[in-house]
C-alpha positions as YAML, in Angstrom:
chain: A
units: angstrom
residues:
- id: 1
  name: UNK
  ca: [0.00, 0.00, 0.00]
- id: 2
  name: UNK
  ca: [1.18, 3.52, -1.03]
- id: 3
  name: UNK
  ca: [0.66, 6.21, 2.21]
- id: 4
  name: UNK
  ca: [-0.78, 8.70, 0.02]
- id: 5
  name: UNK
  ca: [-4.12, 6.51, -0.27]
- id: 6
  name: UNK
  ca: [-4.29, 6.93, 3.59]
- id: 7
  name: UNK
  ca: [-5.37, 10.88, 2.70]
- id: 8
  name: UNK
  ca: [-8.44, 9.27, 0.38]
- id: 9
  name: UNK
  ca: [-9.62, 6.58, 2.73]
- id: 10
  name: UNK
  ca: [-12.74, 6.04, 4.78]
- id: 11
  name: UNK
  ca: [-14.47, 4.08, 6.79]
- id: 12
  name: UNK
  ca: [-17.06, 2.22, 5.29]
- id: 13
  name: UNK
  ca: [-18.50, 0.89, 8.31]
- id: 14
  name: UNK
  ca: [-19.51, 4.25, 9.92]
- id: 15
  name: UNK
  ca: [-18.24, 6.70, 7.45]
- id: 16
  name: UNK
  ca: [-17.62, 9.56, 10.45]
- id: 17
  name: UNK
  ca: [-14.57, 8.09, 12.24]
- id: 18
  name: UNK
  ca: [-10.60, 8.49, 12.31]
- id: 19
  name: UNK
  ca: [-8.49, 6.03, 10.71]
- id: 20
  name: UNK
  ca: [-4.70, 5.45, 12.05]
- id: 21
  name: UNK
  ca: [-2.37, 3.87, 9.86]
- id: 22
  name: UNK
  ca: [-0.51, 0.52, 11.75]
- id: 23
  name: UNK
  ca: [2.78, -0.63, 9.97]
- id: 24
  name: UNK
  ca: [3.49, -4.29, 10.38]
- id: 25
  name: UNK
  ca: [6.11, -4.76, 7.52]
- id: 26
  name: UNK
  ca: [7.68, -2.10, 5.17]
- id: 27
  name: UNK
  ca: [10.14, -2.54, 1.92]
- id: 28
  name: UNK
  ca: [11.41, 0.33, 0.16]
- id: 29
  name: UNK
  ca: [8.55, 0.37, -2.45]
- id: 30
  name: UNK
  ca: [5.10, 0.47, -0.20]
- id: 31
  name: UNK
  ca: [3.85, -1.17, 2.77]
- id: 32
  name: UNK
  ca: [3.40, -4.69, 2.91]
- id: 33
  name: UNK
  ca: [1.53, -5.17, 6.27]
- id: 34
  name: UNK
  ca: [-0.36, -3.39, 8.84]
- id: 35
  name: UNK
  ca: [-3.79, -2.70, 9.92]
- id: 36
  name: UNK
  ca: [-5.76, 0.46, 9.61]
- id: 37
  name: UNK
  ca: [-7.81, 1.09, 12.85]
- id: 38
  name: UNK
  ca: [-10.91, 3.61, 12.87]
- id: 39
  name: UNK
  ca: [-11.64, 5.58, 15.80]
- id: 40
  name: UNK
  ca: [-15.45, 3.71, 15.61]
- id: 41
  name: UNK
  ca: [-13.60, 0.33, 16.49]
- id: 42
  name: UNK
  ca: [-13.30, -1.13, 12.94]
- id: 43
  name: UNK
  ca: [-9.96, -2.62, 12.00]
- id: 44
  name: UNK
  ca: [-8.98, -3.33, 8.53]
- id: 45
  name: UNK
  ca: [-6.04, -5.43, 7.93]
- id: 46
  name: UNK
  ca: [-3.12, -4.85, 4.82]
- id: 47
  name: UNK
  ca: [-1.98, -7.60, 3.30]
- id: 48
  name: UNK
  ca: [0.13, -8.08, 0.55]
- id: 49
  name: UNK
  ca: [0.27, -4.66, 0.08]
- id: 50
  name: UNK
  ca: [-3.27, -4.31, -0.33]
- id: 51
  name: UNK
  ca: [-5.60, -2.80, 2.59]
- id: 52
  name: UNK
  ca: [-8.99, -5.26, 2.91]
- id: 53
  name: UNK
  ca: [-12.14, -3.18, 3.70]
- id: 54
  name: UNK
  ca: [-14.35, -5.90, 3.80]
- id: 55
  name: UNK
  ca: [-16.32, -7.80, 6.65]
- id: 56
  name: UNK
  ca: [-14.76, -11.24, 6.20]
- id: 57
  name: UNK
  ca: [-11.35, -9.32, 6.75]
- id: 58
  name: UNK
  ca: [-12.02, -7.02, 9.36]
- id: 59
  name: UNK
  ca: [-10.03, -7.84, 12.61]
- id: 60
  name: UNK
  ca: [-12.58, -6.74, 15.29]
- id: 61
  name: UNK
  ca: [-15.01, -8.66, 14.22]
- id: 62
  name: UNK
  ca: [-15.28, -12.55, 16.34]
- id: 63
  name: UNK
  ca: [-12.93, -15.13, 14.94]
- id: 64
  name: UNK
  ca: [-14.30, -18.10, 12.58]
- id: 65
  name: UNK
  ca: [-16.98, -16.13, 11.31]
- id: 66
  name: UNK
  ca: [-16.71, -15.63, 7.68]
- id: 67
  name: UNK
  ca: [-18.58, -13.76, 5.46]
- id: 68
  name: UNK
  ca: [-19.47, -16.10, 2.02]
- id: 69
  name: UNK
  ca: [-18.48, -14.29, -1.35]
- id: 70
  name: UNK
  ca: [-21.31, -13.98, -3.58]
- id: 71
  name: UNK
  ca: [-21.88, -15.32, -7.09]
- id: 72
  name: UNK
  ca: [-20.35, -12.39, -9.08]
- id: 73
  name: UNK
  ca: [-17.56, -12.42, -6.58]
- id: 74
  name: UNK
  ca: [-16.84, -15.61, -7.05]
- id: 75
  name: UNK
  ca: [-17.22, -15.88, -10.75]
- id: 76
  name: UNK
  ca: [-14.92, -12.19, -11.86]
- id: 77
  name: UNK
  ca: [-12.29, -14.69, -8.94]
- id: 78
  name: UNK
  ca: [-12.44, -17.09, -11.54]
- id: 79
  name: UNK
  ca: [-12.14, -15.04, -14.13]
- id: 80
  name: UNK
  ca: [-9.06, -13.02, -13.40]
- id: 81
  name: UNK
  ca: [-7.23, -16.31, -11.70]
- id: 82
  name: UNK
  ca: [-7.37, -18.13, -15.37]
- id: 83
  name: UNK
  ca: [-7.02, -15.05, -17.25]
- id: 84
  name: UNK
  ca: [-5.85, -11.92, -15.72]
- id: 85
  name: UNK
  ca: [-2.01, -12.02, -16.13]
- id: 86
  name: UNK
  ca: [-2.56, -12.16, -19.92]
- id: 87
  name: UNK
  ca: [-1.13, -9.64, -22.19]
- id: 88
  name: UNK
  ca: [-4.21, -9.77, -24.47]
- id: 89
  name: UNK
  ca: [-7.80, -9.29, -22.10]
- id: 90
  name: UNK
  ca: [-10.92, -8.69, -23.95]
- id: 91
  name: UNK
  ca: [-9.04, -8.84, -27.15]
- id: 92
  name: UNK
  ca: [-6.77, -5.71, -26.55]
- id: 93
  name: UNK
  ca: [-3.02, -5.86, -26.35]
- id: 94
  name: UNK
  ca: [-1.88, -3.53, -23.32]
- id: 95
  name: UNK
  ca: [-1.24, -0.53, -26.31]
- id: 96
  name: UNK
  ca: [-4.48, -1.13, -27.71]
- id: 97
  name: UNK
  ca: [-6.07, -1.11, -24.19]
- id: 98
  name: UNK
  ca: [-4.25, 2.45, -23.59]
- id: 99
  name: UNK
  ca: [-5.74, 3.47, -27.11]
- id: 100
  name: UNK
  ca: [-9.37, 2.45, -26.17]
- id: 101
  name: UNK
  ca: [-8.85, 4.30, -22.50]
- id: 102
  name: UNK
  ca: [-8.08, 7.51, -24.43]
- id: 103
  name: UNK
  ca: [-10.78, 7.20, -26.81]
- id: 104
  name: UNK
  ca: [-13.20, 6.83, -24.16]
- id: 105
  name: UNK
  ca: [-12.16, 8.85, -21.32]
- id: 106
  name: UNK
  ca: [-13.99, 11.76, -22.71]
- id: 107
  name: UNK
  ca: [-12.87, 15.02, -24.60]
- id: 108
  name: UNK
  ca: [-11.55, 16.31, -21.89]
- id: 109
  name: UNK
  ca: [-9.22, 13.75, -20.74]
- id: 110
  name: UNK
  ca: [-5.98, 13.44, -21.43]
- id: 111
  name: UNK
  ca: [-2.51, 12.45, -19.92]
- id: 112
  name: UNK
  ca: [-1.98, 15.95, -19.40]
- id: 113
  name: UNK
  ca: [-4.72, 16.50, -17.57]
- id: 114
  name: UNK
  ca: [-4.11, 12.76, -15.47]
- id: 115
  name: UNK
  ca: [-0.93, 13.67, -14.15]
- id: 116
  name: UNK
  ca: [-1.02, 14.41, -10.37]
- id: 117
  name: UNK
  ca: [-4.27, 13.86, -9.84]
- id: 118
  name: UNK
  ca: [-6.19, 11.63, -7.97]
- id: 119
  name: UNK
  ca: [-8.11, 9.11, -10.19]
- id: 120
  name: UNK
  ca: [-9.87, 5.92, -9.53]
- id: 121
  name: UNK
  ca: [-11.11, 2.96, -11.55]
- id: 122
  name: UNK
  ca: [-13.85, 1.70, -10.00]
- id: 123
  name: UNK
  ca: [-14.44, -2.11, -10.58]
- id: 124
  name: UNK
  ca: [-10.50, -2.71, -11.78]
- id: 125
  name: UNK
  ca: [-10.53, -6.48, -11.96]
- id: 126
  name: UNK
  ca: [-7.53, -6.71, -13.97]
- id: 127
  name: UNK
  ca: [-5.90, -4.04, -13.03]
- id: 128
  name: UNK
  ca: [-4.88, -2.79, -16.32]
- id: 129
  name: UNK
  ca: [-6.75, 0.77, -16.54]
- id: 130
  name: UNK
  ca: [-5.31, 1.83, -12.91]
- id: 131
  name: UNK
  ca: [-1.83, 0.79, -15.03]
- id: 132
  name: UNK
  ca: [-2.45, 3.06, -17.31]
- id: 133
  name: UNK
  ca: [-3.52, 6.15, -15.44]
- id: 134
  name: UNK
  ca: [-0.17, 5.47, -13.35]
- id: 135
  name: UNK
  ca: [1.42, 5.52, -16.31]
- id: 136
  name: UNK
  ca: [0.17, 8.87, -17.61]
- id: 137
  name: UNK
  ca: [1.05, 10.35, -13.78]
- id: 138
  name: UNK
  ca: [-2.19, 10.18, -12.25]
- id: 139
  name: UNK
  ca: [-2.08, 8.89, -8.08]
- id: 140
  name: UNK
  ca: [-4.09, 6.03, -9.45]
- id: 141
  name: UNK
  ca: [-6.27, 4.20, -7.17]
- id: 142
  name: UNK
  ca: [-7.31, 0.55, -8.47]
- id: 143
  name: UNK
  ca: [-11.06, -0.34, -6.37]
- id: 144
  name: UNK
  ca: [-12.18, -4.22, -6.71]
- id: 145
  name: UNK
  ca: [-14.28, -6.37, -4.43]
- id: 146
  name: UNK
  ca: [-12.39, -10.25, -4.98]
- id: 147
  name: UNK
  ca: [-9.53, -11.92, -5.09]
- id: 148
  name: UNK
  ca: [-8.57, -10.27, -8.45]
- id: 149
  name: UNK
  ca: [-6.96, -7.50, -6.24]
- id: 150
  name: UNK
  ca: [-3.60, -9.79, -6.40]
- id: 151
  name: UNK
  ca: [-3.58, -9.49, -10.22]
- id: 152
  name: UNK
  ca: [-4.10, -5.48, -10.38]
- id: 153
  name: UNK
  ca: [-1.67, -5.11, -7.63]
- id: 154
  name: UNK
  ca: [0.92, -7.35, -9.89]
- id: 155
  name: UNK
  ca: [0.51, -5.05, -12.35]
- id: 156
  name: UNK
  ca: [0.78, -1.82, -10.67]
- id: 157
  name: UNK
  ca: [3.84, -2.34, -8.13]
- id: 158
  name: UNK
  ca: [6.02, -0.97, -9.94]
- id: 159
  name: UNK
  ca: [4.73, 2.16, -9.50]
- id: 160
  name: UNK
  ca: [4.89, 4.41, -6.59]
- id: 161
  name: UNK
  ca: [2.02, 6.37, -7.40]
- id: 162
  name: UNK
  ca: [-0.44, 3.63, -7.79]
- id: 163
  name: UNK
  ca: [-2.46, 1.53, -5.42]
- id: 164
  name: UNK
  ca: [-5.29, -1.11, -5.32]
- id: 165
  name: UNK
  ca: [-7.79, -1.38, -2.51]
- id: 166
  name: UNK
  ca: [-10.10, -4.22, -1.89]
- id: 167
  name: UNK
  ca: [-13.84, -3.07, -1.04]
- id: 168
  name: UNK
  ca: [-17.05, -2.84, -2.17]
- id: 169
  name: UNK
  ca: [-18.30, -0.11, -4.67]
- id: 170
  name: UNK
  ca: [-21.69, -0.21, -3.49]
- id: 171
  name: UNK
  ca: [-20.15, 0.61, -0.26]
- id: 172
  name: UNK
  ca: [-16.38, 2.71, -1.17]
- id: 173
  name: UNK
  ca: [-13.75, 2.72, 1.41]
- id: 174
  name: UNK
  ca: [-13.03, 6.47, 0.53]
- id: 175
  name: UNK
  ca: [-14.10, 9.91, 1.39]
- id: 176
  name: UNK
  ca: [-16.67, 12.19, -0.11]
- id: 177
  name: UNK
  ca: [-15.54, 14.42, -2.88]
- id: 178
  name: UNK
  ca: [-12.07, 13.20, -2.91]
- id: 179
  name: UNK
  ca: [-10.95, 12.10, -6.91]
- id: 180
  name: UNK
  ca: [-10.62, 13.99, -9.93]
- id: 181
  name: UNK
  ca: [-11.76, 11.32, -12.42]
- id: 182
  name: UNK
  ca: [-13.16, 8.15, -11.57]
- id: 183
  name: UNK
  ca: [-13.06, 5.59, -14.32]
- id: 184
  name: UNK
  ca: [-15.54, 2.67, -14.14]
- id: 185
  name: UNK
  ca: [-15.36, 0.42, -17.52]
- id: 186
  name: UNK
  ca: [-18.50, -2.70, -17.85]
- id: 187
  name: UNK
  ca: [-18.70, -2.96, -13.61]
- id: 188
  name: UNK
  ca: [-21.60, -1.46, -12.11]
- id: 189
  name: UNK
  ca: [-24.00, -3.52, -14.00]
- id: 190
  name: UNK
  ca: [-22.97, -6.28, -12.40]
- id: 191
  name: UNK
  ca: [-24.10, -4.76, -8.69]
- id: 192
  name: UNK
  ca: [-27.08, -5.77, -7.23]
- id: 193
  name: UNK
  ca: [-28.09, -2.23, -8.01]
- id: 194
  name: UNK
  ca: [-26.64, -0.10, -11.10]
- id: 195
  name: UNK
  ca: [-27.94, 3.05, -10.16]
- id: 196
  name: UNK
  ca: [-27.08, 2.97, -6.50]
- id: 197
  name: UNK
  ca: [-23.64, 2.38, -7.30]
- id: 198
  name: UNK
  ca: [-23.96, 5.22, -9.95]
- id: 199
  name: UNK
  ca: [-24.71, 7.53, -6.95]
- id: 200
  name: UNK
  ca: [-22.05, 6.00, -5.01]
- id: 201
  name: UNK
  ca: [-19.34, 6.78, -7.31]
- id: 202
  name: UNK
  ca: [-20.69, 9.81, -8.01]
- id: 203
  name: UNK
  ca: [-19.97, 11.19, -4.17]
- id: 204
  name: UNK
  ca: [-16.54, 10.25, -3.72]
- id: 205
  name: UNK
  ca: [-15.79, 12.43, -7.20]
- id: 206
  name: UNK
  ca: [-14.86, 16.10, -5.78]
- id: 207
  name: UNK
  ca: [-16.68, 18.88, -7.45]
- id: 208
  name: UNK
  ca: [-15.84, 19.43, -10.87]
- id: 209
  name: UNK
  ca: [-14.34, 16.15, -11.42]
- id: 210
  name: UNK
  ca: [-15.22, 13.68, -13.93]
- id: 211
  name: UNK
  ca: [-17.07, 10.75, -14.33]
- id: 212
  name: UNK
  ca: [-16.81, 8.00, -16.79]
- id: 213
  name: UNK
  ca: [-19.21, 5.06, -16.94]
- id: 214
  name: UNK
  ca: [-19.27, 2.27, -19.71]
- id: 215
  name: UNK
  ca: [-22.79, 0.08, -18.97]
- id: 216
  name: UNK
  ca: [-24.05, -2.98, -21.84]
- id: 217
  name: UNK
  ca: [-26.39, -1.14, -23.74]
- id: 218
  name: UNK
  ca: [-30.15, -2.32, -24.40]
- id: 219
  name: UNK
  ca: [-30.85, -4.00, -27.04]
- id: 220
  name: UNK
  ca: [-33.98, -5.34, -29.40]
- id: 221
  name: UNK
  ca: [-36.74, -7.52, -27.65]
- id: 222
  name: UNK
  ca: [-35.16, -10.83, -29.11]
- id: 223
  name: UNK
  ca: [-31.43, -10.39, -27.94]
- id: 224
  name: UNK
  ca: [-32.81, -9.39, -24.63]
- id: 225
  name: UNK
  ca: [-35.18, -12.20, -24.01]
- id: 226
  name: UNK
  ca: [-32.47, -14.92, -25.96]
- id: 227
  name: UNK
  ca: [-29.66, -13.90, -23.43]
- id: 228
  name: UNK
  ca: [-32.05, -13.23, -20.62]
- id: 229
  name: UNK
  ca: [-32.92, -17.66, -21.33]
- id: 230
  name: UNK
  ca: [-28.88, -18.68, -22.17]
- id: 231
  name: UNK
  ca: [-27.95, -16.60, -18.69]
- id: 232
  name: UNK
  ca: [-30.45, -18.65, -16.68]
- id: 233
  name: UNK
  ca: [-28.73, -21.34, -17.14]
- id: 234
  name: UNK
  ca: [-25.11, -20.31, -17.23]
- id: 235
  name: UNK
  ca: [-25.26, -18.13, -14.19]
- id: 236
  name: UNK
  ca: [-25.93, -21.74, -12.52]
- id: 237
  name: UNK
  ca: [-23.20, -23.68, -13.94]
- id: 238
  name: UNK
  ca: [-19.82, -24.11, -11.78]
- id: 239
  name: UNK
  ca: [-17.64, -21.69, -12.94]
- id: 240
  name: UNK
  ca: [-15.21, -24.71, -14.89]
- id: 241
  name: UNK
  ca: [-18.17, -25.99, -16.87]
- id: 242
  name: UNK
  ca: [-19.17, -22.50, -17.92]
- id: 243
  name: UNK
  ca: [-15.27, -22.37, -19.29]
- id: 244
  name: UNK
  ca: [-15.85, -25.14, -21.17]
- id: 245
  name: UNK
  ca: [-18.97, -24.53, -23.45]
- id: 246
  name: UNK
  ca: [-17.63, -20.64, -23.30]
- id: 247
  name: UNK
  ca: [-14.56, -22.87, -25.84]
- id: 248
  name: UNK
  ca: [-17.22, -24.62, -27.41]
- id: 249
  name: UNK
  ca: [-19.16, -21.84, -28.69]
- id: 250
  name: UNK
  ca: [-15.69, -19.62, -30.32]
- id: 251
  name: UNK
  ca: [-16.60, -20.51, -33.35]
- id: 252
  name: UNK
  ca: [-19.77, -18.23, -32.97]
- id: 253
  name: UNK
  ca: [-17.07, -14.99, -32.44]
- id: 254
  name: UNK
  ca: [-16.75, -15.45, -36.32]
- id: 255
  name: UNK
  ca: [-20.61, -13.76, -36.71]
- id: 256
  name: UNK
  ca: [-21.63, -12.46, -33.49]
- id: 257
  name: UNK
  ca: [-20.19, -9.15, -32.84]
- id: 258
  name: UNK
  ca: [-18.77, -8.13, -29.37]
- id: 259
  name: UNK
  ca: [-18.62, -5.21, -27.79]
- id: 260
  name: UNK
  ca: [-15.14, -5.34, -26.84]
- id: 261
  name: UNK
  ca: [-14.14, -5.89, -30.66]
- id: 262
  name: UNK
  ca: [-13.01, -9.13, -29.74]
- id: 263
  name: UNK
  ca: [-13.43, -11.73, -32.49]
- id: 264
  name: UNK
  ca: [-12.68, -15.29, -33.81]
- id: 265
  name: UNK
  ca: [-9.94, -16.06, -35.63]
- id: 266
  name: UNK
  ca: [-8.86, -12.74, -35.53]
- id: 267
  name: UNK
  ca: [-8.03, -13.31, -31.48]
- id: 268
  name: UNK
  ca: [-6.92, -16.56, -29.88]
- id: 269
  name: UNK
  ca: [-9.39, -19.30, -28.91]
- id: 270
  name: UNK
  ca: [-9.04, -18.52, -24.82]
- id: 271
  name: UNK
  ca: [-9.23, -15.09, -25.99]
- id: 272
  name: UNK
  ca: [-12.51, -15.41, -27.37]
- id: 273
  name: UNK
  ca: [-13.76, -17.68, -24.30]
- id: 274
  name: UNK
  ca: [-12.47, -15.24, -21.67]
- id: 275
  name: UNK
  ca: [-15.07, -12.71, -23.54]
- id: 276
  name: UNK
  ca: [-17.85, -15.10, -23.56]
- id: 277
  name: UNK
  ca: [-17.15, -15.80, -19.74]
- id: 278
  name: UNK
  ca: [-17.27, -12.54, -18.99]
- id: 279
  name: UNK
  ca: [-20.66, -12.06, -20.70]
- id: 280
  name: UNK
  ca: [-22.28, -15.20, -19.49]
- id: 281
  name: UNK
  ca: [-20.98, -15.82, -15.88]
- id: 282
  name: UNK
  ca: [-22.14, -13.25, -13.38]
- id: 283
  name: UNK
  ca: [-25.97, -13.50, -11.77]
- id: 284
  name: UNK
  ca: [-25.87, -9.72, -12.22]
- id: 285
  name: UNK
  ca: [-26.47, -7.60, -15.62]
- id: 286
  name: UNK
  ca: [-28.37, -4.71, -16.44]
- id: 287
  name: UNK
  ca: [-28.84, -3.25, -19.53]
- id: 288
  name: UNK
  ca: [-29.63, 0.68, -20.31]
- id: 289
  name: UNK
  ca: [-29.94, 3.57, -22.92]
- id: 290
  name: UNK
  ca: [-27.88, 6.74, -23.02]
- id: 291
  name: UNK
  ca: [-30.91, 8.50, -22.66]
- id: 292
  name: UNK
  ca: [-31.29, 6.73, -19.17]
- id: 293
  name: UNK
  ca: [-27.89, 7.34, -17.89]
- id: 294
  name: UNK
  ca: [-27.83, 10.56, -19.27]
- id: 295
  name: UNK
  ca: [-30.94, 11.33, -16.70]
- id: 296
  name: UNK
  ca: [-28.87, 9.48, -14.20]
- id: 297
  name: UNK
  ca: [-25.78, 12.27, -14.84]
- id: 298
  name: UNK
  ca: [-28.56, 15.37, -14.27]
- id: 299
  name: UNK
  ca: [-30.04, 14.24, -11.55]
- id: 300
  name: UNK
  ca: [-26.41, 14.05, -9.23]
- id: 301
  name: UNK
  ca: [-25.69, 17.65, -10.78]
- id: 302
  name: UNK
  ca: [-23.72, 17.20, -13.53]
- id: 303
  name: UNK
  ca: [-22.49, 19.17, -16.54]
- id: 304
  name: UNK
  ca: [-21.28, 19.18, -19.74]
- id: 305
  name: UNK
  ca: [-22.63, 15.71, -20.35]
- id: 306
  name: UNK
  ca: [-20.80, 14.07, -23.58]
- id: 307
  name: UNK
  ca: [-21.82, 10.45, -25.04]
- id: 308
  name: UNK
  ca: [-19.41, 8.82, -26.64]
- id: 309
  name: UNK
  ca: [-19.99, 6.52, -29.52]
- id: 310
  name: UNK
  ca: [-19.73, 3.34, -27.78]
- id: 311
  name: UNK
  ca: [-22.99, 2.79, -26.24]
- id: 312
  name: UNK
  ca: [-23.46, 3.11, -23.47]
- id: 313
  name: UNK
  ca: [-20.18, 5.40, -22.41]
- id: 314
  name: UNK
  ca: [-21.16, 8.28, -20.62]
- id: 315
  name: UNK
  ca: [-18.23, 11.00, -19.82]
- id: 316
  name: UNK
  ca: [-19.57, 14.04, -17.56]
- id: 317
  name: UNK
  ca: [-18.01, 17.23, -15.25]
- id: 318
  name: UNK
  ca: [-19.72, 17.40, -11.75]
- id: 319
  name: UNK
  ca: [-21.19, 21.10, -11.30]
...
């Protein structure tokens, strides 16, 4: 963990205490171990480098009680264990993923305008987005709720200005109005509530920040009721057998589009399956319409909306 995050964090179990910063362990890059105590009684421990601000973690709570991951949690686990340390996730190269984060950021965004400030990607999974904004100077803050945490922090160590935190983004471990631009690519749709964590994202941006939210768009009455069927199923399916048919049906890249570009042969067979994964694992999705999140955008006060022409990516300043 990098110190500087200390400045950003709060407690998400009362959201009004004091937290002190505990270090256990220390090497000359970030600290390794240590616990971060709030003045409320909650205790949230660092490990690997990575500060846990979840329940199942917390150190005041009674021993031997355990908190069981959920369905999504368990399946993005999956996910990311079998595929995050790849060079090439949903069909993008690392350059080509820096390409798409520019083209999508907005207008407005650029590395200029990244370096030195305080940025977040919300949902990080991978880790490869809070990469980038390190890369461009940002104090880049990686936010993700499972085990994938160990693959984003892989990927960011290297840098000193970058750090991941495990915790929820329904519930964010951080402090009102305290990022410049908070980057959230294809996650909230897969919370029990999309527009909740809209809000929730939208608090911890400071005033005049920007947020940028990629959501699956809605589609015709038969793709929506044909996926709505296939995801009944697969949503039930252990995780391994899902992998399986997601190789069997690679083939069907060669004619049905994806949003991520990704296609078959022109990407790699586990390429193509870690995209259909992705699309058919999680018990969570919800669809939606620019016009919707547009509406979503007004109603937490912000300006200078701008759509981008992926639907549904959503770039706006909050007034």
């Amino acid at each position: 963990m990098r110190e500087f995050v200390m400045t950003l964090l709060d407690c998400p179990a009362c959201r009004k205490g004091s937290l002190k910063l505990t270090i256990e362990e220390k090497n000359n890059i970030e600290i390794v171990s240590g616990k971060i105590n709030c003045s409320c009684g909650a205790i949230y421990p660092i490990i690997n480098a990575v500060p846990r601000f979840l329940d199942n973690y917390r150190l005041d709570k009674t021993e031997g009680k355990d908190v069981k991951s959920s369905q999504v949690q368990q399946r993005f686990e999956y996910q990311w264990k079998r595929w995050g340390r790849d060079e090439v996730i949903f069909g993008r190269t690392r350059e080509e993923s820096k390409k798409f984060f520019l083209d999508y950021a907005g207008s407005k965004i650029n590395p200029g305008y990244l370096k030195g400030k305080f940025t977040l990607d919300g949902g990080c999974g991978h880790g490869r987005f809070a990469e980038i904004m390190a890369e461009f100077g940002a104090y880049s803050v990686g936010l993700d709720l499972g085990s994938g945490v160990e693959i984003a922090r892989y990927r960011v160590e290297k840098y000193s200005n970058a750090c991941i935190v495990q915790g929820d983004i329904i519930n964010p471990p951080f402090k009102r109005g305290v990022f410049d631009y908070i980057w959230s690519n294809g996650v909230i749709h897969h919370t029990p509530d999309t527009r909740k964590a809209f809000t929730r994202l939208a608090e911890i941006l400071k005033k005049g920040g920007y947020l940028d939210i990629w959501l699956y768009p809605k589609k015709g009455f038969l793709w929506e009721i044909s996926q709505k069927s296939i995801r009944f199923f697969t949503t039930r399916m252990p995780a391994g057998l899902l992998e399986f048919f997601c190789y069997l049906a690679v083939p069907l890249l060669s004619v049905v589009p994806t949003f991520s570009k990704t296609s078959f042969p022109k990407n790699s067979w586990s390429q193509c399956a870690q995209v259909i994964y992705d699309w058919y694992s999680p018990k969570y999705q919800t669809h939606h319409t620019n016009k919707e999140v547009s509406e979503w955008y007004r109603q937490e006060g912000f300006m200078d909306i701008e759509v981008l022409d992926l639907p549904v990516a959503i770039v706006a300043k909050k007034g």
